[in-house]
N, CA, C and O atoms as CSV, one atom per row, in Angstrom:
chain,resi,resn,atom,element,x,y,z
A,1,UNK,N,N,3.558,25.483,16.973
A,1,UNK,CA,C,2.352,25.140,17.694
A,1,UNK,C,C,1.117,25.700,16.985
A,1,UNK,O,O,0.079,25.039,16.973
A,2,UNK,N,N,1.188,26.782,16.450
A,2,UNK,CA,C,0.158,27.618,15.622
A,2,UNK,C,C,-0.242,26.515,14.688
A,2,UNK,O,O,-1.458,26.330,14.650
A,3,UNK,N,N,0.772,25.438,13.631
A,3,UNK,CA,C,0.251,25.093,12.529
A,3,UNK,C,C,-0.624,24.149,12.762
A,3,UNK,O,O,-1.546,23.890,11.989
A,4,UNK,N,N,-0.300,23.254,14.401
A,4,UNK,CA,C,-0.534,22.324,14.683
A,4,UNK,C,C,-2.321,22.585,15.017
A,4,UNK,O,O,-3.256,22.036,14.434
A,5,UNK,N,N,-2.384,23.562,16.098
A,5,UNK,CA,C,-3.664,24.126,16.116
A,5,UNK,C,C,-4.579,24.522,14.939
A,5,UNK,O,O,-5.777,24.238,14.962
A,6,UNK,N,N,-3.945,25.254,13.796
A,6,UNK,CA,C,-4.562,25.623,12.791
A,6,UNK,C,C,-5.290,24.098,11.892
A,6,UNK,O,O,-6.456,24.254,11.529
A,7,UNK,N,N,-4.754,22.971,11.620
A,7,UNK,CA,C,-4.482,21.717,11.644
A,7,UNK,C,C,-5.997,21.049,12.040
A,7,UNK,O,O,-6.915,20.556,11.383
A,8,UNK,N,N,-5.746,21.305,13.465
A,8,UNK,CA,C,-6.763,20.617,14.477
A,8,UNK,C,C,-8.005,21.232,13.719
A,8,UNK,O,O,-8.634,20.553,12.908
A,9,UNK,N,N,-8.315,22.453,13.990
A,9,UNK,CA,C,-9.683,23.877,13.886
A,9,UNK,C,C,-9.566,23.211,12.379
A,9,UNK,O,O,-10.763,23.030,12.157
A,10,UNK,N,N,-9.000,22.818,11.412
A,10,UNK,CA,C,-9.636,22.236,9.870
A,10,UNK,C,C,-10.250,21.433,10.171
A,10,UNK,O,O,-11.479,21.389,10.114
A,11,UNK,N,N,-9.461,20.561,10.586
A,11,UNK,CA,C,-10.229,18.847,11.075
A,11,UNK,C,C,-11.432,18.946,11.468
A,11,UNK,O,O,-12.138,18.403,10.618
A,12,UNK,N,N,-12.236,19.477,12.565
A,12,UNK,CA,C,-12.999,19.765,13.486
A,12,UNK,C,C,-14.340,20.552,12.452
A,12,UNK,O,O,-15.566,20.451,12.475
A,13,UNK,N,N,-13.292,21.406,11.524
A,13,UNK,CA,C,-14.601,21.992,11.001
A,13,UNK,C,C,-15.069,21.438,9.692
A,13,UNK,O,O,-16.246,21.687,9.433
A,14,UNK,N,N,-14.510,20.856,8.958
A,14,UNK,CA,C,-14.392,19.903,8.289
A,14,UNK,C,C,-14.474,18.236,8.289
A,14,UNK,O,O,-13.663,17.579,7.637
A,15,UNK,N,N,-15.428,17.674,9.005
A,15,UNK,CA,C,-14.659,16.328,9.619
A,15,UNK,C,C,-15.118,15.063,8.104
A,15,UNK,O,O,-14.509,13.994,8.074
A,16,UNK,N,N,-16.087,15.342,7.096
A,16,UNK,CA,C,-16.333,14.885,6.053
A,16,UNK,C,C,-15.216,15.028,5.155
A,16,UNK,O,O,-15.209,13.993,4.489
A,17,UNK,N,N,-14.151,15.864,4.744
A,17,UNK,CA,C,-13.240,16.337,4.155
A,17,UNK,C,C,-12.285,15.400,4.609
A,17,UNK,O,O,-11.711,14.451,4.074
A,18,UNK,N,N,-12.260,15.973,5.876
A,18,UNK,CA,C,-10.688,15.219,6.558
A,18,UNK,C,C,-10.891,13.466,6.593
A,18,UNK,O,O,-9.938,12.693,6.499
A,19,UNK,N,N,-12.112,13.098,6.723
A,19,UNK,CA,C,-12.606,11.460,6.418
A,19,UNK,C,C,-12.168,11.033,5.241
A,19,UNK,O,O,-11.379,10.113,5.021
A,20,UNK,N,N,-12.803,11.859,4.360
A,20,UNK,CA,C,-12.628,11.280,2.577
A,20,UNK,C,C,-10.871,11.411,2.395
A,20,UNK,O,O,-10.273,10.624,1.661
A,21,UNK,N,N,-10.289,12.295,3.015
A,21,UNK,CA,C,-8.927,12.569,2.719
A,21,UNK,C,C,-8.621,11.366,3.416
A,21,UNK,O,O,-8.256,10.579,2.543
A,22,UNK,N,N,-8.579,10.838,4.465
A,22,UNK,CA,C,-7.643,9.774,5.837
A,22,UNK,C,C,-7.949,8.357,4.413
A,22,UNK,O,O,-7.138,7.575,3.918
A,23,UNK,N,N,-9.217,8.513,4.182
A,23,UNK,CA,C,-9.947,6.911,3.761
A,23,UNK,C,C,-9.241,7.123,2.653
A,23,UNK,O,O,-8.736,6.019,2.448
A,24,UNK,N,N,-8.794,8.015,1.597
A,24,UNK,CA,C,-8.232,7.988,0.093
A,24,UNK,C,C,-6.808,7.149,0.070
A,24,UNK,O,O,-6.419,6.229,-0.649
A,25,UNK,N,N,-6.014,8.083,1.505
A,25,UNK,CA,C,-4.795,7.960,1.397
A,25,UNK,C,C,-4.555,6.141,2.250
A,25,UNK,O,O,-3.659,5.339,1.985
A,26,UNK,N,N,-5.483,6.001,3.082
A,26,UNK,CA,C,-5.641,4.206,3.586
A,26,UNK,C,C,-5.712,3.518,2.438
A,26,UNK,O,O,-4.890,2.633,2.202
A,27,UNK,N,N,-6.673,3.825,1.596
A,27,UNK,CA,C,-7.081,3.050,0.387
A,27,UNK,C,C,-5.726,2.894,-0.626
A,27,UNK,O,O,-5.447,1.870,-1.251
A,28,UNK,N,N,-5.035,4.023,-0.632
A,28,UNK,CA,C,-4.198,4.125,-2.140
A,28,UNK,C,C,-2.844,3.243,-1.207
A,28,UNK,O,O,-2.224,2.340,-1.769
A,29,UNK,N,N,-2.518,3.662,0.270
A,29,UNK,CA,C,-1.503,2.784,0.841
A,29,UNK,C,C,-1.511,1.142,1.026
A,29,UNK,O,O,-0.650,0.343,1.394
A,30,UNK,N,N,-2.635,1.032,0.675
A,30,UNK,CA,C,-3.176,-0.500,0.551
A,30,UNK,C,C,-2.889,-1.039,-0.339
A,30,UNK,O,O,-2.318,-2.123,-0.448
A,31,UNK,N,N,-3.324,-0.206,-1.234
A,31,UNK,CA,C,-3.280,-1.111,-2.981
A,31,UNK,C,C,-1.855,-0.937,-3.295
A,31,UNK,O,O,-1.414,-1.553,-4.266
A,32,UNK,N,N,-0.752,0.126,-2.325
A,32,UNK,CA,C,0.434,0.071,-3.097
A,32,UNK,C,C,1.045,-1.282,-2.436
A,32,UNK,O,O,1.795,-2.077,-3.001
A,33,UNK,N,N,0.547,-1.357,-1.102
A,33,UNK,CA,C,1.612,-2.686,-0.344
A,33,UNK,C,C,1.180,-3.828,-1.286
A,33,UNK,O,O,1.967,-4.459,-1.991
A,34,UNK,N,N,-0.001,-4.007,-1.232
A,34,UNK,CA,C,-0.480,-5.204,-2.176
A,34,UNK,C,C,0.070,-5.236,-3.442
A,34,UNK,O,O,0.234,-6.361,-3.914
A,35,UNK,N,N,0.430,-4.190,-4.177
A,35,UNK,CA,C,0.865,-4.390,-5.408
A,35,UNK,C,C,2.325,-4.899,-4.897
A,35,UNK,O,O,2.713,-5.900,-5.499
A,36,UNK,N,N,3.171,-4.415,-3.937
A,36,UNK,CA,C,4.772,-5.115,-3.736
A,36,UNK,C,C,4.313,-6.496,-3.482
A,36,UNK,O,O,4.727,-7.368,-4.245
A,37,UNK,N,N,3.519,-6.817,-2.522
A,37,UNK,CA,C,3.181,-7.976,-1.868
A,37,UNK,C,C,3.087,-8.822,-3.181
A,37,UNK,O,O,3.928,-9.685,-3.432
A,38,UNK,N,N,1.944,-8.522,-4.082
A,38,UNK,CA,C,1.804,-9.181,-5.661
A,38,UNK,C,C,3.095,-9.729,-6.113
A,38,UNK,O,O,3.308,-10.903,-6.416
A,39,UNK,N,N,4.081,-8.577,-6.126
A,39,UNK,CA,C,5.326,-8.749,-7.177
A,39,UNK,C,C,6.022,-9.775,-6.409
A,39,UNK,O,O,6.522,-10.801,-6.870
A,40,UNK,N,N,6.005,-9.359,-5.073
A,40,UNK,CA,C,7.462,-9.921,-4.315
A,40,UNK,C,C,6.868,-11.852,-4.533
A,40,UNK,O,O,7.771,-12.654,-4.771
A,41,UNK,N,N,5.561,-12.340,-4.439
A,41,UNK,CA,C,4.631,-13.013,-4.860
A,41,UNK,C,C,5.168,-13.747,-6.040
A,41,UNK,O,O,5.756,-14.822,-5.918
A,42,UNK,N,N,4.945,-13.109,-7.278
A,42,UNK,CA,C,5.651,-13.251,-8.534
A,42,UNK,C,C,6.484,-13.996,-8.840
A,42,UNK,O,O,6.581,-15.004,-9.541
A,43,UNK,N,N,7.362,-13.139,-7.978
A,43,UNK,CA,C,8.957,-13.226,-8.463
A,43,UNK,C,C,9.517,-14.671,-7.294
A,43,UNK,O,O,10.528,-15.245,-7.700
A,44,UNK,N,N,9.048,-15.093,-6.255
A,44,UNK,CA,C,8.817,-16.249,-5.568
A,44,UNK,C,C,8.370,-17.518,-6.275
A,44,UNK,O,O,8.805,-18.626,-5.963
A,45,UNK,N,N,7.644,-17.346,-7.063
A,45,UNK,CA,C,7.053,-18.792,-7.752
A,45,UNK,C,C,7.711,-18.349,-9.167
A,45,UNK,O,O,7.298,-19.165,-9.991
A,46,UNK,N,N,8.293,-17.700,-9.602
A,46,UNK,CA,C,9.086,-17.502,-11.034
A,46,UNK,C,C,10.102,-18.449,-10.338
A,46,UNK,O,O,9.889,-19.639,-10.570
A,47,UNK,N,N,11.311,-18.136,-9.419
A,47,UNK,CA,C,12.410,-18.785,-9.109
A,47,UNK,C,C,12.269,-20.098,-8.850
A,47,UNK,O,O,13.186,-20.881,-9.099
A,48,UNK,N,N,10.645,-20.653,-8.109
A,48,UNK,CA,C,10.914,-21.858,-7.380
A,48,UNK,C,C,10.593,-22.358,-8.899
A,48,UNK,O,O,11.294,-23.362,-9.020
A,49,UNK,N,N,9.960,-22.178,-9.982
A,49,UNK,CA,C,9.540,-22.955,-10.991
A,49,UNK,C,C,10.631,-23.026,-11.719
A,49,UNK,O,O,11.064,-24.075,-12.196
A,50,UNK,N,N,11.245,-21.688,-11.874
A,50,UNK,CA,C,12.618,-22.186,-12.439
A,50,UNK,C,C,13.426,-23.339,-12.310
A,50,UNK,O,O,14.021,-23.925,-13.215
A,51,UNK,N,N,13.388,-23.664,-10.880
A,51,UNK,CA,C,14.715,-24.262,-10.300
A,51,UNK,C,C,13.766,-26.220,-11.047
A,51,UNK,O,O,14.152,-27.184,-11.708
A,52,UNK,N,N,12.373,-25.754,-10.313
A,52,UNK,CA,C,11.395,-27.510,-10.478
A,52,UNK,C,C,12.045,-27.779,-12.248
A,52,UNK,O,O,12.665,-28.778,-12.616
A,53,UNK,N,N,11.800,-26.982,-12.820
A,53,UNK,CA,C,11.808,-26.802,-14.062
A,53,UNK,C,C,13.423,-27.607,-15.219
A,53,UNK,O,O,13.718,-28.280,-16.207
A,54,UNK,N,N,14.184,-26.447,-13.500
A,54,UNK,CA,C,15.910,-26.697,-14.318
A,54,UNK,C,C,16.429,-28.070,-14.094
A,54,UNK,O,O,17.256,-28.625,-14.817
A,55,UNK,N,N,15.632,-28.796,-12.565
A,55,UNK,CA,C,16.122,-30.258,-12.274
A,55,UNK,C,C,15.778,-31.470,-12.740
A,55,UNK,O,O,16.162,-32.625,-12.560
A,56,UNK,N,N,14.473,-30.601,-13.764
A,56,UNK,CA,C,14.355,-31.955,-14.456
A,56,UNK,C,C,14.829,-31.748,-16.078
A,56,UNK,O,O,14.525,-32.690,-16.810
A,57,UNK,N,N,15.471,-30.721,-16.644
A,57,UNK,CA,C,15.730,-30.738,-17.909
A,57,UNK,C,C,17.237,-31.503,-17.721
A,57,UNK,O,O,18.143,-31.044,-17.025
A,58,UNK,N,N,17.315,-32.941,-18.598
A,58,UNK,CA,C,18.669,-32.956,-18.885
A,58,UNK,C,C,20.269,-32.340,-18.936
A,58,UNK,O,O,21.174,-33.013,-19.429
């Protein structure tokens, strides 16, 4: 319970700190989903072109 309180009393006295920290770690969790989102993306139109690709080669 102490750490949790100790925790809070940063936040509170700090609330510019604890902002730039919340907004860094939103920002960097963003760009990582988007980067899977990108790939998974990718790798979706690699296969379907493959296949457009394989039904029409002889």
């Amino acid at each position: 319970m102490r750490f949790i309180h100790r925790v809070w009393l940063s936040i509170i006295k700090q609330p510019i700190k604890s902002l730039l920290l919340f907004l860094l770690f939103f920002i960097l969790g963003n760009v990582i989903v988007a980067g899977f989102s990108i790939q998974q993306a990718t790798n979706s139109v690699k296969t379907d072109m493959m296949n457009l690709w394989g039904q029409r080669l002889p």
